[in-house]
C-alpha positions in Angstrom: 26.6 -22.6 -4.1 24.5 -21.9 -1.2 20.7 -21.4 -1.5 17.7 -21.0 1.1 14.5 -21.4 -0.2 11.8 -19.4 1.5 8.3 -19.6 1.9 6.8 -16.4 1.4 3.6 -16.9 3.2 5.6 -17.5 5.9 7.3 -14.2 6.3 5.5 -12.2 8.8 6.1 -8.7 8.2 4.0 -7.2 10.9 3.5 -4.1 13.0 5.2 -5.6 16.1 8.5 -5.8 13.7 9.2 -2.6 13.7 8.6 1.1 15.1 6.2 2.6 12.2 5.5 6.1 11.9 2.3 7.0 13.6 0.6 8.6 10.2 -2.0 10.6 12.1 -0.4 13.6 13.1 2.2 13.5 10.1 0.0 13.7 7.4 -2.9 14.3 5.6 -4.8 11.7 3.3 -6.5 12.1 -0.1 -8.2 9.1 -1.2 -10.8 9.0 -4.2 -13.1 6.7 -2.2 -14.2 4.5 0.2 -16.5 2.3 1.8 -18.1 3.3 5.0 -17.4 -0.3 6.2 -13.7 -0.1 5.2 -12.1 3.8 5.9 -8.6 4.3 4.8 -7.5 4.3 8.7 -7.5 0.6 8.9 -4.8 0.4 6.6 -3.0 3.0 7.6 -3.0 2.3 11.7 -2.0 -1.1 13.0 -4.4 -2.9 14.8 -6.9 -0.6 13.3 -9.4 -2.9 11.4 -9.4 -4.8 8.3 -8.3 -2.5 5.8 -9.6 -0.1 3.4 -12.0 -0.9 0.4 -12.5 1.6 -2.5 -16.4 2.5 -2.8 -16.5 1.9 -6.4 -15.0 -0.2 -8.7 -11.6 1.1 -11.3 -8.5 2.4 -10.7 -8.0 4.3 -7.1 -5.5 6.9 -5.7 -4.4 7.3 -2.0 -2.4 10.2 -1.3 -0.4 11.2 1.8 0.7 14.8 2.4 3.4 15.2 5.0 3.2 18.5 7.3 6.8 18.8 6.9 9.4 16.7 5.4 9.9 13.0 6.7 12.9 10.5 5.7 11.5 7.1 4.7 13.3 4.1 4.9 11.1 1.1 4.4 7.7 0.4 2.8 5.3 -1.8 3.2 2.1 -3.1 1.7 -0.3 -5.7 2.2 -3.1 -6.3 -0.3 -5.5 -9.0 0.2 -8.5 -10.4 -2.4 -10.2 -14.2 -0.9 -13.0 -13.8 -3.7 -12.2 -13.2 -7.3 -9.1 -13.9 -10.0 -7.8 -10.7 -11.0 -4.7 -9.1 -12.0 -3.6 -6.0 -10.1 -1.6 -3.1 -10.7 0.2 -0.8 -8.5 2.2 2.3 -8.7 3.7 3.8 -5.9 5.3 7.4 -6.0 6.8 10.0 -4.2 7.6 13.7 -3.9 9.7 16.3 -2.1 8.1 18.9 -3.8 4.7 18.8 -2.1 3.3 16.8 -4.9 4.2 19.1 -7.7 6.3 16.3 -9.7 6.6 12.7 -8.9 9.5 10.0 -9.0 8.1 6.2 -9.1 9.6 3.6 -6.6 7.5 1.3 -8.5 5.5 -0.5 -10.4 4.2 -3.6 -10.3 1.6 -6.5 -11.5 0.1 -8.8 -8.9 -2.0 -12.4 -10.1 -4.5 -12.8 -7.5 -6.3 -16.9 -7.1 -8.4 -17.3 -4.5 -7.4 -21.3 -4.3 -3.4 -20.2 -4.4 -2.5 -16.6 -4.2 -4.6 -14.4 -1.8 -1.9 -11.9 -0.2 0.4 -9.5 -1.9 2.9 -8.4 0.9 5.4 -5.8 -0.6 8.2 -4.8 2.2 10.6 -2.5 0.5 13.7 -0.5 1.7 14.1 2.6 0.5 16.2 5.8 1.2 13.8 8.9 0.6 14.6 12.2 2.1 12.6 15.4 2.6 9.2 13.2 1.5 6.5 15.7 1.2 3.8 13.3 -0.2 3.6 9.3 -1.1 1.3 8.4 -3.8 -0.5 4.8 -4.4 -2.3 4.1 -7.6 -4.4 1.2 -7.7 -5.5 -0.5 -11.0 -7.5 -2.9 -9.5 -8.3 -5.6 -12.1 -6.0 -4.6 -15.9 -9.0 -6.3 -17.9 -11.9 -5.8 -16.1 -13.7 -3.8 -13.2 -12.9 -4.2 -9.6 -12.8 -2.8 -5.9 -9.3 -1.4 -5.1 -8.4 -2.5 -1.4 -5.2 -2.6 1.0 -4.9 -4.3 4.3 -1.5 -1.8 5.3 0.1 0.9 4.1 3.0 1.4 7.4 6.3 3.8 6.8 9.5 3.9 9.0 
């Protein structure tokens, strides 16, 4: 049997790794908040800051709205949390039909530690065509209330 153990904080999936989709002129972006400190733009642009933070605490949408169709075929998210133990929740979505019914690409729990586990990288490859809008939903602590927050959100 062959086997290779790897180290997932050692698994740099970055923006130099591959050729993202510049989000800017592809889309528009609905979010239900954010800090002034923290605008959805850092997440979305590489090299753009440190992320986005939701301005109040519960669970949090970000929406992207694609001026025409777009074929997606990999995913990637980065959430980070230094400061409290939670337990996080995501849901991510999409749709072809400008929003008007969704199909989940998933759905997941996350255990955040700040002495152990402070990153969440999520790097998937997928095979959407004619994606009219991409929907996140963050549930940011399951038993409690928290700020949502993600450090990237890049598409190729």
């Amino acid at each position: 049997m062959r086997k290779l153990i790897v180290n997932r904080d050692t698994q740099n999936v970055s923006a130099t790794n591959q050729n993202w989709l510049d989000l800017e002129p592809l889309a528009q972006v609905e979010i239900t908040s954010e800090d002034v400190g923290h605008p959805i733009e850092s997440a979305l642009i590489p090299g753009r800051g440190s992320g986005w933070c939701a301005a109040g605490s519960g669970e949090q949408i970000i929406r992207l709205l694609f001026d025409k169709p777009l074929n997606i075929r990999r995913i990637h998210l980065l959430f980070c949390e230094v400061q409290h133990e939670r337990t996080q929740e995501f849901v991510l979505r999409w749709s072809s039909n400008h929003g008007q019914s969704y199909r989940e690409i998933v759905r997941q729990q996350y255990n955040f530690s700040p002495l152990a586990a402070t990153r969440e990288v999520e790097d998937y490859g997928v095979d959407l065509d004619g994606v009219t809008a991409l929907e996140l939903r963050i549930l940011p602590d399951v038993s409690g209330s928290a700020y949502g927050s993600l450090a990237e959100w890049f598409l190729a």
